[in-house]
PAPATI-872248 format. One record per residue: residue in one letter; y, x, z of N, C-alpha, C in turn. Coordinates in pm, whole numbers, plus 50000, padded with zeros to 5 digits. Example, Ala and Ser with C-alpha at 12.3 -4.5 7.8 and 13.67 -1.06 7.14 Angstrom:
// PAPATI-872248
a494315131950780495505123050780496705132050780
s497755128550708498945136750714500035129050787
This chain:
// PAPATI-872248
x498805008550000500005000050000501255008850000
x501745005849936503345013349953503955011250058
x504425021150085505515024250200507295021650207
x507015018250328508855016250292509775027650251
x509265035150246510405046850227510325048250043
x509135046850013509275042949846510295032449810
x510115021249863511605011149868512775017049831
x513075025849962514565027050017514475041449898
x513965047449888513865062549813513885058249700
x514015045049573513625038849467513375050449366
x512285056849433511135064549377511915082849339
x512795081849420513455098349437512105108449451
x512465124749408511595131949443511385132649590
x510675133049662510075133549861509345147749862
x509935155750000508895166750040508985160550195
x507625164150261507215161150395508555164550487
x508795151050613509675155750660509935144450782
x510285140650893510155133450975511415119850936
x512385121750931513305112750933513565103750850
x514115087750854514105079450774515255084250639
x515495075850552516555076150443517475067650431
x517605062750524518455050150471519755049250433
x520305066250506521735066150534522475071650423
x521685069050280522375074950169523055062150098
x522945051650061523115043950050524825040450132
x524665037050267526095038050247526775050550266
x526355058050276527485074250276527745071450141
x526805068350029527575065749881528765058549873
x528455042349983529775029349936530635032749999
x530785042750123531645046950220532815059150068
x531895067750043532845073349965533445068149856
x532765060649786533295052249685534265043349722
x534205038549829535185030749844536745034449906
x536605048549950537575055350007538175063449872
x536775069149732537725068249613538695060349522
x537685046349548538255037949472540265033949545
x539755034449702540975030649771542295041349700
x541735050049729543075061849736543945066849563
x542575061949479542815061349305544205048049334
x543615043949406544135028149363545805031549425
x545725035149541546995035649608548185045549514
x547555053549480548405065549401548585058949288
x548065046149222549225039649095547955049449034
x547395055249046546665062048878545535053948796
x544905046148875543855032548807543735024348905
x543605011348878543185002848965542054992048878
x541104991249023539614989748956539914973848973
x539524966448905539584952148966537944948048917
x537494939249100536354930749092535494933548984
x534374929049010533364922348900533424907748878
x533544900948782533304891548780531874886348794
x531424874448834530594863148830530014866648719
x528634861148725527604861748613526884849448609
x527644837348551526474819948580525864820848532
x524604815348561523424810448476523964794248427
x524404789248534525174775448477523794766248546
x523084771748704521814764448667522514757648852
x522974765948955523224757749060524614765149130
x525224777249111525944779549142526704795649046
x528074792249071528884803448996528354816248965
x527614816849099527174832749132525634832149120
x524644821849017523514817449022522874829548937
x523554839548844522824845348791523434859348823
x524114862148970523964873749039522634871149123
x522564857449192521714860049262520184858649214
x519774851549090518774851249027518944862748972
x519324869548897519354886648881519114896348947
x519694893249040519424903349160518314901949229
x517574889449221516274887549294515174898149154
x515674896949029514434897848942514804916548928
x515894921548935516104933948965515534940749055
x515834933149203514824936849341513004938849324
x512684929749238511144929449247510814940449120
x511704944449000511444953648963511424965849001
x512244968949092512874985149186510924980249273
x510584967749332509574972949373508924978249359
x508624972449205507074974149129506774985249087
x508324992949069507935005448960508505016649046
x509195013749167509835024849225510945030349218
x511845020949127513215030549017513845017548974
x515315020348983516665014248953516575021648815
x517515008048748517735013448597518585026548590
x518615030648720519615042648710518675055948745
x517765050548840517075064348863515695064048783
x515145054548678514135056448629514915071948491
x516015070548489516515084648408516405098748455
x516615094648594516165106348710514635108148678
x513675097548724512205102448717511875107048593
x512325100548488512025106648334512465120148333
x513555128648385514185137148359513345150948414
x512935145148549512305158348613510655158148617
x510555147148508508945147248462507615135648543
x508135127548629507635117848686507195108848607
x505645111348586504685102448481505075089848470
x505545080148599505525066848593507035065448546
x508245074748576509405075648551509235067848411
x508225075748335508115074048131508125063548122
x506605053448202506405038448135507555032748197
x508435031548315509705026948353510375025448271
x511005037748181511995040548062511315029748003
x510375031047960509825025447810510055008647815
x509405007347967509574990947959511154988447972
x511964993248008513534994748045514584988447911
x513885003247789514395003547676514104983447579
x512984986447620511794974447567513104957447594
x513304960447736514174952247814515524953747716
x516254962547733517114959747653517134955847482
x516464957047420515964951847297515854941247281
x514874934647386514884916647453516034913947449
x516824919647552517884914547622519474908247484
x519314918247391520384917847306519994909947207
x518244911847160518104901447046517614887047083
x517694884647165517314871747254517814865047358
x517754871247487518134864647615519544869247615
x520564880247589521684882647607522284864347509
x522414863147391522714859547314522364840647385
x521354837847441520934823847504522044819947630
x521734829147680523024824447803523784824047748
x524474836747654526144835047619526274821247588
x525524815247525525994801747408525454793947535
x524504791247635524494778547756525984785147816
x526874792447831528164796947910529424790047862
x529314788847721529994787347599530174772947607
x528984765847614528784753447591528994741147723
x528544750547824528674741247973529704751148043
x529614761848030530864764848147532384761648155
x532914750748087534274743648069534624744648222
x535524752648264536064748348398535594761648539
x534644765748483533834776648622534444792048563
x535094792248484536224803948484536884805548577
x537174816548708537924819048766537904833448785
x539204838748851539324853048825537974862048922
x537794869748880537234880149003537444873849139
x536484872449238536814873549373536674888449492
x536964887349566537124901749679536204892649801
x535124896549855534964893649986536114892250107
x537124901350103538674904750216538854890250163
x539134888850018540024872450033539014860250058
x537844863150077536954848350104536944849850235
x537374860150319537344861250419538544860350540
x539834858250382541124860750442541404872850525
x541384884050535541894899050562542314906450513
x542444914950518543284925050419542384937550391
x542534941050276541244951750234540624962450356
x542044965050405541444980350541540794972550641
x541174964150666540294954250749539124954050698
x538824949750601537544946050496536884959450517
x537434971250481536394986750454536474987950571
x536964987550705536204990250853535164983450878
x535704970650845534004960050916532664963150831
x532824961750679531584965050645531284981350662
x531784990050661531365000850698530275005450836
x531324994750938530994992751074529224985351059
x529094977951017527974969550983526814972350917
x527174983550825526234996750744525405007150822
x526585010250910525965019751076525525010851166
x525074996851205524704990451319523444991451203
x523494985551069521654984251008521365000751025
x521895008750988521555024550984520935033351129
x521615021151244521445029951389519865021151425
x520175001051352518894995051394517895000151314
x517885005051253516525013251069515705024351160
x516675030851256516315043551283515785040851406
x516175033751532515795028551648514445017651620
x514015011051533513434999251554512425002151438
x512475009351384511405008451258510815024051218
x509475024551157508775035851204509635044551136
x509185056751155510015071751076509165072150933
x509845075750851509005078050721508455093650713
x507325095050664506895107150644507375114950552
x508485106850491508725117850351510695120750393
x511025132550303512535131050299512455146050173
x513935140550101513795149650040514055162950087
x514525172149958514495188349998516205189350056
x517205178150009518505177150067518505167550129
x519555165950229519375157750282519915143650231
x519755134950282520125122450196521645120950166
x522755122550290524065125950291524315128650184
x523925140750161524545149750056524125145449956
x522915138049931522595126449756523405117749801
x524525110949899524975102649869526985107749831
x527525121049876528155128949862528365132449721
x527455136849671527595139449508527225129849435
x526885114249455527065101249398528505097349366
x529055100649506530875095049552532035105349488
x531315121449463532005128249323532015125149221
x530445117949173530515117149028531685108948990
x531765093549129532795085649110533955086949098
x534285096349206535495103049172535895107449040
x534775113748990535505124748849535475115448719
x534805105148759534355091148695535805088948638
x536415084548816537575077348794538845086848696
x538815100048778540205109248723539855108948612
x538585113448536539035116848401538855104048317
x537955089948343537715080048235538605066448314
x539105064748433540085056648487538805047148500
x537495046948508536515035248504535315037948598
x535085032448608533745031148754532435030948723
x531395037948742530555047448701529635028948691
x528225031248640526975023048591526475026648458
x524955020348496523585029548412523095017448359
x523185003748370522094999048293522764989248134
x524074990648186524904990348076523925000747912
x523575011547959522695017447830521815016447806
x521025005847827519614998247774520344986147695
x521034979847703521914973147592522664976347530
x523164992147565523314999147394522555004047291
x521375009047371520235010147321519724998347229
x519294986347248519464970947197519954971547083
x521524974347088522444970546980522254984446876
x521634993646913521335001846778520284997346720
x519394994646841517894990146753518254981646620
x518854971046673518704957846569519954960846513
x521044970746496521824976346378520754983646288
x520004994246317519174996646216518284989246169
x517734979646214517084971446188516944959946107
x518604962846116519034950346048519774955745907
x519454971545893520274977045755521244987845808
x521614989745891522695006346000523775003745913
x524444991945848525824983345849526444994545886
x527445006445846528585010145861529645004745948
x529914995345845530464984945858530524979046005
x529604973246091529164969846201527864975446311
x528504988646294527555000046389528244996546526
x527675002646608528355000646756529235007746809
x530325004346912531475008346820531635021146977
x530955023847053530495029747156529355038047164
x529915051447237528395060347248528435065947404
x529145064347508529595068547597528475065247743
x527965047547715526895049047785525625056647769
x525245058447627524425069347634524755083547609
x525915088147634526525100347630526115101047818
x526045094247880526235093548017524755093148081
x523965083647993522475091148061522075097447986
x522215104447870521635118147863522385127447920
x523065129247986524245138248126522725138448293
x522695126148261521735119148405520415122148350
x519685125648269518465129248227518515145048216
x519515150148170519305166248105519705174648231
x520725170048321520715175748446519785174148571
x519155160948545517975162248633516625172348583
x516575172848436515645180048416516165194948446
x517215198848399517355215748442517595216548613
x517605207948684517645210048803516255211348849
x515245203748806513505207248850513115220948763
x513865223348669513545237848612513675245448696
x515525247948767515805258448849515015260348988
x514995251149042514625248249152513125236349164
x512545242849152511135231949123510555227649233
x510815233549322510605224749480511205207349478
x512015206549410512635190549440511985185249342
x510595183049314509955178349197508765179449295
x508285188749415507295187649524506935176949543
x505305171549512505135156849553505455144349539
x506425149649421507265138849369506365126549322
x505285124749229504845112249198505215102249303
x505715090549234506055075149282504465069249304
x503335073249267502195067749300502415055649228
x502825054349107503005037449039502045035848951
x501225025648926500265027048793501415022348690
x500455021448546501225023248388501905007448380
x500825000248431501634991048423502634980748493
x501994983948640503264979948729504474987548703
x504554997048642506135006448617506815004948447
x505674996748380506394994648284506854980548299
x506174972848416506524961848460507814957448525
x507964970548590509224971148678510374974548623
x509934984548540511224986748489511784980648359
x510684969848304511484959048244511854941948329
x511824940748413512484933248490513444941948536
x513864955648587514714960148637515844956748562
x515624957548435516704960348299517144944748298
x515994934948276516584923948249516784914848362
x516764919348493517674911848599519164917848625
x519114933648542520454939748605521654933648498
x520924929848394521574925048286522054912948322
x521474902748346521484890548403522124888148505
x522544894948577523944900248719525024904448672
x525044911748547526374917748522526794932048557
x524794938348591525004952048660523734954448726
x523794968548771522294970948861523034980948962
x521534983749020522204993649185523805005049164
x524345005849055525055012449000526015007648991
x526524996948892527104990348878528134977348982
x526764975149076527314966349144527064977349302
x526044979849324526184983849449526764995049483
x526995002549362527485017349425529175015649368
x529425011649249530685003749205531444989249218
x530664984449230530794968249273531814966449417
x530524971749502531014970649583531844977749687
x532474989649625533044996049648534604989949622
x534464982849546536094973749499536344960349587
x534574960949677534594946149713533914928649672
x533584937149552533434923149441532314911549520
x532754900949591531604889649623530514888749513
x530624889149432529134890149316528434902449316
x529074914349349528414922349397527594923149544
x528194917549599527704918749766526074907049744
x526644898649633525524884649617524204895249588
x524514902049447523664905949365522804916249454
x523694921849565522744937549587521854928449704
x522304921749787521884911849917520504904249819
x520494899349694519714889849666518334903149637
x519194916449566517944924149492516764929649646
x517974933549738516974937349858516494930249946
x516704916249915515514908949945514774900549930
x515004902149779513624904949709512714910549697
x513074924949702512644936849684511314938149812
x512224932949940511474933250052509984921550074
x510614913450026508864903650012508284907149922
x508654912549812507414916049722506984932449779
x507754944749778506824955349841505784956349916
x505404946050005504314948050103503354945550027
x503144940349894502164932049862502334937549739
x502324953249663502534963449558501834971449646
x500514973649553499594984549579499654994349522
């Protein structure tokens, strides 16, 4: 049976080691959100919200949180966010491959089929459920610094209860988690200074999509895609994870996710087509999302992890 630390680790390289992981996760939203704050204050970009993602089936936010449930049970199945199955591919993690594959597979779906179905049920019934971006601070009435103390505060009460109340995991990586969540909150940073825009990965399985069926459909000049930047960005996230298990091949120690071929090609095409279906994946919304605040983000990451959590016990 899988372990919780496969969960929370969504299938990172592990060497033997006593202490849990949990605390990377928010050391990431903690810095991100202290980048996003301070970009914002200095007048040089300002990030606004995510919007809402309807399904149009029971509520505004019906296809963050149905997304985020079908995202969650993919990160189970296969071990990997549409962001880090580029990681496992990169530093050679067998199951990392069928992840990609079903991922890519997902976005192909996603653009010649299911992207294109909702748009037109959105088109057709959403008369009226247009509204701007929301902020958790304003559903909550506070003011943002208010807003980044309490949830911060609330990140360290789950982080102090994870560590007090629930067993130790046997694994941790070769750094410590901090510091994977430290050079997450740079990338954001350098994200922001040099492209003024807020980092996410699964955005390039639906660019991927839109080349397929441009060539497919004749490679139209004319109507090629008019973007290369998301996949300029995971091959950045693939080619540096691989020369990093070159240099240093210890962080590749033990690494298998233990996933079979097809629970990971399983996972990581639900990963793709629930992150799609939200408007984002662990990237997008949880490490960017909610770093701005966005209530559809807070929906989407809340719905994926727990999901994530009733189906893991029961992934062999």
């Amino acid at each position: 049976m899988r372990s919780r630390s496969r969960l929370w680790s969504r299938g990172r390289p592990r060497v033997p080691k006593r202490k849990p992981r949990e605390e990377e996760s928010p050391t990431n939203i903690t810095i991100n959100s202290l980048a996003v704050t301070v970009i914002d204050r200095l007048n040089y970009a300002h990030m606004k919200p995510r919007s809402a993602s309807p399904l149009l089936l029971f509520s505004r936010y019906d296809g963050n949180i149905v997304g985020g449930s079908i995202l969650g049970i993919g990160l189970a199945l296969s071990g990997a966010c549409p962001g880090t199955v580029l990681v496992q591919a990169g530093v050679g993690i067998r199951s990392g491959w069928y992840a990609l594959d079903g991922a890519v597979l997902a976005g192909i779906a996603w653009i010649g089929f299911l992207g294109p179905l909702i748009e037109a049920r959105r088109k057709k019934y959403g008369a009226g459920l247009e509204k701007p971006p929301s902020t958790v601070y304003e559903a909550a009435n506070v003011d943002r610094a208010t807003a980044f103390f309490g949830i911060e505060a609330i990140f360290a009460a789950i982080i102090a209860a994870t560590i007090k109340y629930t067993a130790a995991s046997p694994f941790h990586p070769l750094v410590a988690p901090y510091i994977g969540g430290l050079f997450i909150g740079g990338a954001q940073l350098l994200s922001l200074l040099t492209r003024r825009c807020l980092v996410g990965v699964s955005s390039v399985f639906e660019d991927v999509g839109k080349h397929f069926w441009w060539l497919l459909r004749g490679a139209d000049t004319r109507k090629a895609p008019s973007s290369y930047d998301h996949l300029l960005f995971s091959a950045g996230i693939m080619s540096s994870a691989f020369a990093l298990a070159k240099a240093i091949p210890e962080v590749v120690d033990n690494a298998d996710a233990g996933v079979t071929p097809t629970l990971a090609t399983l996972g990581g095409a639900l990963g793709v087509l629930g992150a799609r279906m939200a408007g984002g994946c662990t990237s997008g919304h949880g490490i960017s999302g909610i770093s701005v605040f966005s209530t559809s983000s807070f929906l989407t990451i809340a719905s994926m992890f727990g999901a994530a959590a009733l189906v893991a016990p029961y992934v062999n």
